[in-house]
mmCIF file of the C-alpha atoms, coordinates in Angstrom:
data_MODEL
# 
_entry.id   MODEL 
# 
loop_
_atom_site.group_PDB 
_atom_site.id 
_atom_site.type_symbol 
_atom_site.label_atom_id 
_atom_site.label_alt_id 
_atom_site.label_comp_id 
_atom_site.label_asym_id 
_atom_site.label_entity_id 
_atom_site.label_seq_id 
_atom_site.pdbx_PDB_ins_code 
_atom_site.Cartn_x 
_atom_site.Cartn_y 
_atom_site.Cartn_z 
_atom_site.occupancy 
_atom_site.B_iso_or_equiv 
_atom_site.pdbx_formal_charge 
_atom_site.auth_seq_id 
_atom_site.auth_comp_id 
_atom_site.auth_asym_id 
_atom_site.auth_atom_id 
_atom_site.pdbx_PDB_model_num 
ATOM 1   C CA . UNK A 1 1   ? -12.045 17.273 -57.643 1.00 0.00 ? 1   UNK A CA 1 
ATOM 2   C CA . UNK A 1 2   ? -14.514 15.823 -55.238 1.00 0.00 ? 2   UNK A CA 1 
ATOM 3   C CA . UNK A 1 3   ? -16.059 17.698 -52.276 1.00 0.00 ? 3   UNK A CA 1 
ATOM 4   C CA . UNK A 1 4   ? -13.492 15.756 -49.855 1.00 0.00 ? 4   UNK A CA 1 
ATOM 5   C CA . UNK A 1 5   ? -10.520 16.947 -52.166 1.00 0.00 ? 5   UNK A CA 1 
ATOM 6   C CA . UNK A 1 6   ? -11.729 20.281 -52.357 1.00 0.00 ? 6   UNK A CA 1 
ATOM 7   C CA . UNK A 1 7   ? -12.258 20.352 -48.984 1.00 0.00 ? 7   UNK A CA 1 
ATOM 8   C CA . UNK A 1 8   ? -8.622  19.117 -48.212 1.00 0.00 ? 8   UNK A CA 1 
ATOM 9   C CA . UNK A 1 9   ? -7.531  21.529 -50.676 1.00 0.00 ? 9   UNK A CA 1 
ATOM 10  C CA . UNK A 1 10  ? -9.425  24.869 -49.338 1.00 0.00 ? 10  UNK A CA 1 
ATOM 11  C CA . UNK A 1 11  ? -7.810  23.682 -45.894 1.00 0.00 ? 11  UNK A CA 1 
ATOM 12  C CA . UNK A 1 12  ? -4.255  23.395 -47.016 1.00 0.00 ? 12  UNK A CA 1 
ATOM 13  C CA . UNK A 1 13  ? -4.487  26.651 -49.591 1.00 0.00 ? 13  UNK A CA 1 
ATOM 14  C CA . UNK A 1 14  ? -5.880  28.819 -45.955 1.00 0.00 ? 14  UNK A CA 1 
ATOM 15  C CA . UNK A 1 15  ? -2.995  26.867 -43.703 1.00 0.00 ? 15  UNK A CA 1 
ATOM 16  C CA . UNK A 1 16  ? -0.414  28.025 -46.368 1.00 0.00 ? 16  UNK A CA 1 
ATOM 17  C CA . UNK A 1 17  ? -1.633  31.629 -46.306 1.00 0.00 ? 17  UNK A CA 1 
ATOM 18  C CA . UNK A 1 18  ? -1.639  31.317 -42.327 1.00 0.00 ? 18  UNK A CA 1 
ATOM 19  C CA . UNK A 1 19  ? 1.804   30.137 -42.105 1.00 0.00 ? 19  UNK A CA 1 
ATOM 20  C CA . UNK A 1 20  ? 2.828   32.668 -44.623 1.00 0.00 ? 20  UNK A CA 1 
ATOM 21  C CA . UNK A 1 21  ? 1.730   35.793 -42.286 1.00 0.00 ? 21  UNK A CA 1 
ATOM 22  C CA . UNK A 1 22  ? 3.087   34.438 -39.676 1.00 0.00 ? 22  UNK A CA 1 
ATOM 23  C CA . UNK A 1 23  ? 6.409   34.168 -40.810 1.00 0.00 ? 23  UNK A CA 1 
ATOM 24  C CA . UNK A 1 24  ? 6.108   37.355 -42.077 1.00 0.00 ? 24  UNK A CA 1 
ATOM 25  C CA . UNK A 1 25  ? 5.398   39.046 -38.450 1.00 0.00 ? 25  UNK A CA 1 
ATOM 26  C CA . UNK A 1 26  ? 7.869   36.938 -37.236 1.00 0.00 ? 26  UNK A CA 1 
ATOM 27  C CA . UNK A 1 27  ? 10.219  38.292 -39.580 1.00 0.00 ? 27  UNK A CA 1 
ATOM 28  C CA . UNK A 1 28  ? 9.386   41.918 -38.704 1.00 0.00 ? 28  UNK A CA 1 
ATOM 29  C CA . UNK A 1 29  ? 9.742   41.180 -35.087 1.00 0.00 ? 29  UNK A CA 1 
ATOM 30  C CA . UNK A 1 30  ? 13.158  39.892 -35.583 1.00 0.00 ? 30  UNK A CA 1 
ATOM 31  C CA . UNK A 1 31  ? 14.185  43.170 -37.560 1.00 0.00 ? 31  UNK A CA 1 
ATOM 32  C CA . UNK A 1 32  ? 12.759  45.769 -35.002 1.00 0.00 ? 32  UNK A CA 1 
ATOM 33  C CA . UNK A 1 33  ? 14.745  43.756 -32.513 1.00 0.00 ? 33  UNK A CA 1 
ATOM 34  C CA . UNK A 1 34  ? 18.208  43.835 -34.481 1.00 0.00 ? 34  UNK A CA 1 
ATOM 35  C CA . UNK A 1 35  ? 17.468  47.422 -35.553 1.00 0.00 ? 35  UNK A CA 1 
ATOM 36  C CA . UNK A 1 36  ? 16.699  48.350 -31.419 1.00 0.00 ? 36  UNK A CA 1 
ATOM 37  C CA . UNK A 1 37  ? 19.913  46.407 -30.685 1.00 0.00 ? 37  UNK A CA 1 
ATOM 38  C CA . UNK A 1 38  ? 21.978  48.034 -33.454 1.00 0.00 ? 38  UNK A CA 1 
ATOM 39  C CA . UNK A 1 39  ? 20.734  51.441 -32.526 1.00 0.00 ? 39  UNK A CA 1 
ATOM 40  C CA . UNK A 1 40  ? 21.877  50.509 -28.834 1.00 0.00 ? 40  UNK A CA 1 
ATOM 41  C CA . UNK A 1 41  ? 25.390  49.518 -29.533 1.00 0.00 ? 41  UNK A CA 1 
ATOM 42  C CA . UNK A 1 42  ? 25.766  52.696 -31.931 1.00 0.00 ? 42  UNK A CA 1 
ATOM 43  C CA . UNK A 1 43  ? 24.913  54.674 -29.071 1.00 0.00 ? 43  UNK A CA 1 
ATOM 44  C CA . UNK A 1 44  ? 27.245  52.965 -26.499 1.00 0.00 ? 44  UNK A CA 1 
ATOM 45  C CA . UNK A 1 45  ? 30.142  53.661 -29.105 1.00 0.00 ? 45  UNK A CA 1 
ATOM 46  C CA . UNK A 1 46  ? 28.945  57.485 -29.666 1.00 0.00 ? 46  UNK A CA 1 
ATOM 47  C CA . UNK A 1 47  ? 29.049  57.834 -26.260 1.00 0.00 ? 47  UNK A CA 1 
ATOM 48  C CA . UNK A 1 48  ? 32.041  55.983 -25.016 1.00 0.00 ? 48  UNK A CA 1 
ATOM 49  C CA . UNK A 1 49  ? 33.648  57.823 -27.840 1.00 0.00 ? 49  UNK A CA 1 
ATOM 50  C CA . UNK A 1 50  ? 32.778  61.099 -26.694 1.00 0.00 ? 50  UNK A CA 1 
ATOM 51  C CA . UNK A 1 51  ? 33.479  60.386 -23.356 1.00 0.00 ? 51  UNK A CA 1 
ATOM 52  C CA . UNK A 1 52  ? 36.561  58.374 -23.250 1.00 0.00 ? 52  UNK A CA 1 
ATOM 53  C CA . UNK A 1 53  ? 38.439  59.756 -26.577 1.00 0.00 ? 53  UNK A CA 1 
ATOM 54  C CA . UNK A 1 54  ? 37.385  63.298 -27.408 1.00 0.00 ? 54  UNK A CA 1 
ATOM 55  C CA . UNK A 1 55  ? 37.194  64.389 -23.697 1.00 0.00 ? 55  UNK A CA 1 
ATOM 56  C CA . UNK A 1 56  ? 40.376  63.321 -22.850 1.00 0.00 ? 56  UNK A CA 1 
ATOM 57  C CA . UNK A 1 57  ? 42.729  63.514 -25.803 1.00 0.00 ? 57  UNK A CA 1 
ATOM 58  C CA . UNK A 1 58  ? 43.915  66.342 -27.915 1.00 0.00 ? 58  UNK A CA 1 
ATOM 59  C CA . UNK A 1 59  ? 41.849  66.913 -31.157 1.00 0.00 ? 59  UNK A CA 1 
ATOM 60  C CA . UNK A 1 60  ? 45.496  66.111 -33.120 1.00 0.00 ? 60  UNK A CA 1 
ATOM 61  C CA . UNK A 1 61  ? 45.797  62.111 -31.498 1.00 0.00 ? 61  UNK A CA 1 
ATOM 62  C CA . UNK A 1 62  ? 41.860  61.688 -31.787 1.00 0.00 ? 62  UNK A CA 1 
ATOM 63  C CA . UNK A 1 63  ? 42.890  58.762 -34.477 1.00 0.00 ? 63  UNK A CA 1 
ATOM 64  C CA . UNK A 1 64  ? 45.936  57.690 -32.397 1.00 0.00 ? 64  UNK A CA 1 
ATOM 65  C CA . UNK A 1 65  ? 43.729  57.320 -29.606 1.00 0.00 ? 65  UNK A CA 1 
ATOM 66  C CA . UNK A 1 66  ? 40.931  55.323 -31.240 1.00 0.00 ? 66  UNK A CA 1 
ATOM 67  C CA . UNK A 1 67  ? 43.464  52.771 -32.998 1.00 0.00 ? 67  UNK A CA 1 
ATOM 68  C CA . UNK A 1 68  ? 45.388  52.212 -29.348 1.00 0.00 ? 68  UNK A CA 1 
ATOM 69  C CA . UNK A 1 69  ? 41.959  51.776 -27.709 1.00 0.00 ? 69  UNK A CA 1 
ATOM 70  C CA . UNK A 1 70  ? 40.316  48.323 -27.682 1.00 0.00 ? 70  UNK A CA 1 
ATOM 71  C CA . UNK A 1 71  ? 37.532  49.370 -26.135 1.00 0.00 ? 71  UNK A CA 1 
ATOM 72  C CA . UNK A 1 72  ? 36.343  51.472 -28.719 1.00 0.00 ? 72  UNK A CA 1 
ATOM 73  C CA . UNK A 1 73  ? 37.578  48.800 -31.495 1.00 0.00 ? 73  UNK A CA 1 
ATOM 74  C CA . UNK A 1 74  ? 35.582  46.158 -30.301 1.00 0.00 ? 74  UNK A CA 1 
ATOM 75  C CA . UNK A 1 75  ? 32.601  49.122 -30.102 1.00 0.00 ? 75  UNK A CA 1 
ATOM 76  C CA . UNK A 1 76  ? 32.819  49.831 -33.752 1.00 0.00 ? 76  UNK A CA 1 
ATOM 77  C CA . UNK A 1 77  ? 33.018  45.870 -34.293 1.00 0.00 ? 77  UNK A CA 1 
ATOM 78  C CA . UNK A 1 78  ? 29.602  45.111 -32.864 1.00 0.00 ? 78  UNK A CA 1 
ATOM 79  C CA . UNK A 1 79  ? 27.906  48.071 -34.341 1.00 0.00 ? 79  UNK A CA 1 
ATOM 80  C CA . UNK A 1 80  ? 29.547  46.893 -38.010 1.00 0.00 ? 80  UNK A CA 1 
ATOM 81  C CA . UNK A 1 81  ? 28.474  43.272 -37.177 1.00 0.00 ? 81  UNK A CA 1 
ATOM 82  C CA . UNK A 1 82  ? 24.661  44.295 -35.376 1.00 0.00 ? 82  UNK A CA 1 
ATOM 83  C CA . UNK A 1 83  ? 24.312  46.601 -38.945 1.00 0.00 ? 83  UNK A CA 1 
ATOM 84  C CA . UNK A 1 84  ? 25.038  43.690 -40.868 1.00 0.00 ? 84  UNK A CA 1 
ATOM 85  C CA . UNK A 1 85  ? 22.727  41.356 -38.635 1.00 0.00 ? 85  UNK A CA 1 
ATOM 86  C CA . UNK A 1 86  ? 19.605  43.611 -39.559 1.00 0.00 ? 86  UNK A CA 1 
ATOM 87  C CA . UNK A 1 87  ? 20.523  44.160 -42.916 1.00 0.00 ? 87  UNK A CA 1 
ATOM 88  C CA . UNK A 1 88  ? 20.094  40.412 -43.036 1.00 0.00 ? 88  UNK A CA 1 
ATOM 89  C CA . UNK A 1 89  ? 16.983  40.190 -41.287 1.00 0.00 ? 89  UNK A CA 1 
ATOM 90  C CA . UNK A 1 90  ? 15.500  42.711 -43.699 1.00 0.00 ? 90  UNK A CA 1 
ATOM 91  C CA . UNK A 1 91  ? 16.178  40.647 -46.344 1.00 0.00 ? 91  UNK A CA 1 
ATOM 92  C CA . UNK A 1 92  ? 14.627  38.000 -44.669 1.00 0.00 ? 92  UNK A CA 1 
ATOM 93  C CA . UNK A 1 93  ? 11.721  39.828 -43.845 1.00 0.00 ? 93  UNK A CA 1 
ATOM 94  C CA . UNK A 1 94  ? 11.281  41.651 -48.063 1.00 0.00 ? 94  UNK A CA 1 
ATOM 95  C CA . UNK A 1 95  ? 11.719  37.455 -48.623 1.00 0.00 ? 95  UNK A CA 1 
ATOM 96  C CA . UNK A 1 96  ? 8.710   36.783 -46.355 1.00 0.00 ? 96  UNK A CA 1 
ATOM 97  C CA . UNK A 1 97  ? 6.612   39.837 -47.807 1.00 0.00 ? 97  UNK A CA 1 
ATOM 98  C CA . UNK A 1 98  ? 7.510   38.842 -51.330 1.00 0.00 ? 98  UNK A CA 1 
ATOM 99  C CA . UNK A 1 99  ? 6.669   35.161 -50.400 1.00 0.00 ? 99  UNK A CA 1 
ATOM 100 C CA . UNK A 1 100 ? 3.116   35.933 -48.501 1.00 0.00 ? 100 UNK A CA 1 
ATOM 101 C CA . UNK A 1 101 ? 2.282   38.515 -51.731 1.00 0.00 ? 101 UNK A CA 1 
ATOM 102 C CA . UNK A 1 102 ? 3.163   35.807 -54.614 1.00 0.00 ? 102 UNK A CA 1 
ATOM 103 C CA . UNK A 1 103 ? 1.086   33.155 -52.393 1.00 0.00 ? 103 UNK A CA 1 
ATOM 104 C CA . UNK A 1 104 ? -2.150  36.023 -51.721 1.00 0.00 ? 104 UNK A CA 1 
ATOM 105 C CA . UNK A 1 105 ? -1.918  36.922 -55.670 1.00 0.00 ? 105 UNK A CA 1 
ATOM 106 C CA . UNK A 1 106 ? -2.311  33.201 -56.711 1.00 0.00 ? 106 UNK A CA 1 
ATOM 107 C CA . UNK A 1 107 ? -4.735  32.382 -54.232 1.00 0.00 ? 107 UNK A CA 1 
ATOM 108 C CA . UNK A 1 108 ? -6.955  35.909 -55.380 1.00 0.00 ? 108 UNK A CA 1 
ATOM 109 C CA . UNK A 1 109 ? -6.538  34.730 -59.136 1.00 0.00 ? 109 UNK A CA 1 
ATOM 110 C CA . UNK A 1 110 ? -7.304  31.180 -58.224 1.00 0.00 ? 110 UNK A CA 1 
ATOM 111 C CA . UNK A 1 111 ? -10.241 31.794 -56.320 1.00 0.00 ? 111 UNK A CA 1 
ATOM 112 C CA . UNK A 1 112 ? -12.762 30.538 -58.418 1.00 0.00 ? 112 UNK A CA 1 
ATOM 113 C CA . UNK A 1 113 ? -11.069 27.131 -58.783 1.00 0.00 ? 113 UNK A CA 1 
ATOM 114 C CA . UNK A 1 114 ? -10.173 26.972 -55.045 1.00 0.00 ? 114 UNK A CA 1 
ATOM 115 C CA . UNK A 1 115 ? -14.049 28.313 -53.375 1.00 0.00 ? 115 UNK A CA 1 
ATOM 116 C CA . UNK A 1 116 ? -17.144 27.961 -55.822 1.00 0.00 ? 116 UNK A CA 1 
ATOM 117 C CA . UNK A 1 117 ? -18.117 30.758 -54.171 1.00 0.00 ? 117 UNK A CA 1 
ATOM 118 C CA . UNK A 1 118 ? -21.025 30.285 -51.532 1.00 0.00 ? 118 UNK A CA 1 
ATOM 119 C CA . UNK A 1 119 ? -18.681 30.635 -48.565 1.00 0.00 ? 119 UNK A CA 1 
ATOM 120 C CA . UNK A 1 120 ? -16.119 32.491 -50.524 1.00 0.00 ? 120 UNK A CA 1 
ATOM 121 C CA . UNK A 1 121 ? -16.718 36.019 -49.043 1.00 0.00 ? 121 UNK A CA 1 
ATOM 122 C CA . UNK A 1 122 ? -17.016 34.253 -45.068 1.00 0.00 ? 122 UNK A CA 1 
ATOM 123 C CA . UNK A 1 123 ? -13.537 32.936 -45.884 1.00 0.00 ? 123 UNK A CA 1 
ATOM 124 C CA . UNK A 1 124 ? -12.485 36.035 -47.056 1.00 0.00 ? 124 UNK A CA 1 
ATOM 125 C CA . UNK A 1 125 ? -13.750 38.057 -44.102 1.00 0.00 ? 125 UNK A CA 1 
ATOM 126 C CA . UNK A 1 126 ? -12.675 35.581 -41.318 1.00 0.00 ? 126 UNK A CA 1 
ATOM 127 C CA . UNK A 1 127 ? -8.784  35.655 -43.302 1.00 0.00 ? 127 UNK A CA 1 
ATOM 128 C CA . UNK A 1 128 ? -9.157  39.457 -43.150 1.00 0.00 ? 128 UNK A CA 1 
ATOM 129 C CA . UNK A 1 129 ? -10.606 40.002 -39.367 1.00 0.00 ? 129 UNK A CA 1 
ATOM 130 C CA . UNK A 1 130 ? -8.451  37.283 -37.565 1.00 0.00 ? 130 UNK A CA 1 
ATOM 131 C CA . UNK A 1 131 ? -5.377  36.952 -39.707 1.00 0.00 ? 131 UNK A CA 1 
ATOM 132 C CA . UNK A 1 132 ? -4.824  40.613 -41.551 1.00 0.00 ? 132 UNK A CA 1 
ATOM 133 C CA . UNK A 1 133 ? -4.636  38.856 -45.110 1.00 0.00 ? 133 UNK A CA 1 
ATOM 134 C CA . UNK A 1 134 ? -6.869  40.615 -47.541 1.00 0.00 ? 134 UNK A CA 1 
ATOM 135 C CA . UNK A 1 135 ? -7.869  38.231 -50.731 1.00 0.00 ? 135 UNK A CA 1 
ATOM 136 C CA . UNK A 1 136 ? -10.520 41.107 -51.513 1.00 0.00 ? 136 UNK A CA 1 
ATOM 137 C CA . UNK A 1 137 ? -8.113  42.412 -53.964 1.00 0.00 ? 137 UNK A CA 1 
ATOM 138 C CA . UNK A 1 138 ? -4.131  42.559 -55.055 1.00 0.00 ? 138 UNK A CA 1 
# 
């Protein structure tokens, strides 16, 4: 490869890395949301449940009660569907770690074909300090 090439190369191998993390932080964003809006709606049902079912029903019609009230169905529906939601995003987000790992392993064992090495350890540093991706090791 020529110096230009190389140079193109070292450019587009860093970019890749960069994009990587950053859908990876994205990704965990997302699932801290879903899991804080999950936790939220399984909340509003505890409550509403204690309040509006097991404080005013008899401990025999606490089924009867829950069935007949839509409230309370619709409740357990959005906690089902937000639980599914973040279960989702977590996949999404082991997808982005697995993605960003496979990508940092290549680039660590590639290193010596990708930096001859006089500006390695700057590119490694600056990756590490500004972006939290560590090519020091696997």
């Amino acid at each position: 490869m020529s110096g230009k090439e190389k140079s193109a190369y070292e450019a587009h191998i860093v970019n890749a890395l960069i994009k990587a993390k950053q859908k990876e932080i994205i990704a965990a964003k997302v699932i801290q949301r879903a899991g804080c809006l999950h936790l939220i709606v399984l909340w509003i049902t505890i409550l509403y449940m204690a309040a509006g079912i097991f404080m005013r029903h008899h401990s025999s019609a606490y089924i009867t009660a829950i069935l007949h009230d839509p409230v309370i169905l619709i409740l357990l529906a959005c906690a089902i569907l937000t639980f599914k939601y973040t279960d989702m995003k977590r996949k999404s987000l082991d997808k982005a770690e697995r993605d960003l790992d496979r990508l940092r392993s290549e680039v660590i064992d590639r290193a010596g074909e990708i930096w001859s090495g006089e500006n390695r350890d700057e590119i490694y540093a600056e990756m590490l300090k500004d972006y939290r991706i560590n090519l020091y090791h696997k």
